[in-house]
C-alpha positions in Angstrom: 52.8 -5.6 1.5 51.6 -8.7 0.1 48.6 -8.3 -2.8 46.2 -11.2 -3.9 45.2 -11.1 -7.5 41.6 -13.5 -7.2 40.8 -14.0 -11.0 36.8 -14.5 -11.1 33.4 -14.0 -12.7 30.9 -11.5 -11.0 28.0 -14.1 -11.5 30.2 -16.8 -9.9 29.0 -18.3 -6.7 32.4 -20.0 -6.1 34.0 -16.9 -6.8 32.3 -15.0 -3.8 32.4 -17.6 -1.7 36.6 -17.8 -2.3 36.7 -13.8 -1.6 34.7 -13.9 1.6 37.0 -17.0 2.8 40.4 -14.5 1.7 39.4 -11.8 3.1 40.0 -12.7 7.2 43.0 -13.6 6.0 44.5 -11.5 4.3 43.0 -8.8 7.1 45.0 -10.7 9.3 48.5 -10.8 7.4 47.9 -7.2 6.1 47.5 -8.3 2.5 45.4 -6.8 -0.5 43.3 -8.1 -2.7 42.9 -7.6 -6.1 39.7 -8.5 -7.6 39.7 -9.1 -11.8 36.5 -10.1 -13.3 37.8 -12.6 -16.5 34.6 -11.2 -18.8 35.3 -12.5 -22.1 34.3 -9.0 -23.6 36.5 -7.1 -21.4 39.9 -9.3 -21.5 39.6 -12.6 -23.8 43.0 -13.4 -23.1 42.5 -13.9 -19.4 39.1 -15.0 -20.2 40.7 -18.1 -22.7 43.3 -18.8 -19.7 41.1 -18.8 -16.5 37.7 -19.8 -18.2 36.9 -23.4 -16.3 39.1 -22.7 -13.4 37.6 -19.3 -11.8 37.8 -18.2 -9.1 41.9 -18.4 -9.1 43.7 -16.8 -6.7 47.4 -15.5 -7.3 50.0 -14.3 -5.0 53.3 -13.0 -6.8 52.3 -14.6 -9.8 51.8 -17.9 -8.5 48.5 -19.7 -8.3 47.7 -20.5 -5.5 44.4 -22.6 -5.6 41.6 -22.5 -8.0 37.6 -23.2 -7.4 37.8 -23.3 -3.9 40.4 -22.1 -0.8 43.4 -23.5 -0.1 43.6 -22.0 3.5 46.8 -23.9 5.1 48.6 -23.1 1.4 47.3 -19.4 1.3 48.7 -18.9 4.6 51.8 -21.1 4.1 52.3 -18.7 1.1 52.2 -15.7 3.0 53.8 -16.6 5.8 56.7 -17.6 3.4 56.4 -14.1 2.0 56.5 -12.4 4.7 59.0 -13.6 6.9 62.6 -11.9 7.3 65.4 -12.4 4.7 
């Protein structure tokens, strides 16, 4: 099963607005999504890598897109992932 990692900031308006977009799709490929909030407080390493670019979302390590949704790559990504060896 494929799993998003979407790297954000719970005040983030772009942030929410990049999970609502993911979330049809991934529903529709059968994917997760992990949700990490970057706080400074709680992780300054991801908060020092990720700071100007939240919301980023990941898939098998590899950014995908950053500040806003990158449908036709997001589903390029996963269709890529997903199809047979």
């Amino acid at each position: 099963m494929a799993s998003f990692t979407l790297y954000g900031r719970a005040w983030c308006h772009l942030c929410d607005e990049m999970r609502a977009e993911l979330e049809p799709v991934a529903a529709q490929f059968g994917a997760a999504i992990e949700w990490i909030d970057i706080d400074i407080d709680a992780d300054p390493v991801l908060a020092a890598r990720y700071d100007e670019l939240v919301p980023v979302l990941v898939l098998d390590g590899v950014e995908l897109c950053h500040y806003r949704l990158d449908a036709p790559r997001v589903r390029a990504a996963l269709e890529a992932r997903l199809a047979p060896s």
